[in-house]
VOTIGU-47690 format. One record per residue (C-alpha): y, z, x; residue in one letter. Coordinates in steps of 0.2 Angstrom, whole numbers, plus 5000, padded with zeros to 4 digits. Layout:
VOTIGU-47690
YZXA;...
END
This chain:
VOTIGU-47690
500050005000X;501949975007X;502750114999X;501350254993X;502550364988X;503550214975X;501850164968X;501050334966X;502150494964X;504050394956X;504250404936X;505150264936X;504050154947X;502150234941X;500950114931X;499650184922X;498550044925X;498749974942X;497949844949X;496649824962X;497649814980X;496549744996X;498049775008X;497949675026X;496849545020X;497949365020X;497249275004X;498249125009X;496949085025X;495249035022X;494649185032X;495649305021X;494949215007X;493249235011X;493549415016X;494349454997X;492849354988X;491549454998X;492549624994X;492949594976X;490949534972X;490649724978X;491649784968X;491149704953X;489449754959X;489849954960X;490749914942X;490149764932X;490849854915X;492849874924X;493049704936X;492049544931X;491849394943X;492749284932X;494449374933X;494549354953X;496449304956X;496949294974X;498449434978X;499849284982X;499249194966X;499549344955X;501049314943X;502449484944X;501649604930X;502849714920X;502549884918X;502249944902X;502750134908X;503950224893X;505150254905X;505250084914X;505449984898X;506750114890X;507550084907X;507249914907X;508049884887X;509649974892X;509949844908X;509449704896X;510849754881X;512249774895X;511849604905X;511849534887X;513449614883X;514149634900X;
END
């Protein structure tokens, strides 16, 4: 993780359901690729009923995900109305 202490501990940063992170390994080289396949077919073998095969998205191919933490959106409406209006 970059900043453990953002993605873990902040109420304003904190996601309830956060996504799988395979830090160090470079998705965008073949090596790296083959590296993340071998690591995420574990994991769906250590838990076939949470990560199935099919869902394997490479890190830099995910799209940005919006947290749907209470705070985050309340915080996240109140920038909205006063770009809007602003």
């Amino acid at each position: 993780m970059h900043d453990a202490d953002k993605a873990l501990y902040s109420f304003t940063w904190a996601n309830q359901d956060e996504p799988i992170k395979f830090d160090g390994i470079d998705t965008t080289t073949p090596e790296g690729r083959a590296q993340y396949t071998a690591d995420y077919d574990q994991m769906c073998a250590l838990t076939p009923e949470l990560i199935k095969k099919e869902n394997l998205v490479f890190p830099h191919e995910m799209k940005a995900a919006v947290s749907n933490e209470p705070h985050f959106q309340r915080i996240w409406a109140h920038y909205r109305q006063h770009a809007v209006e602003g």
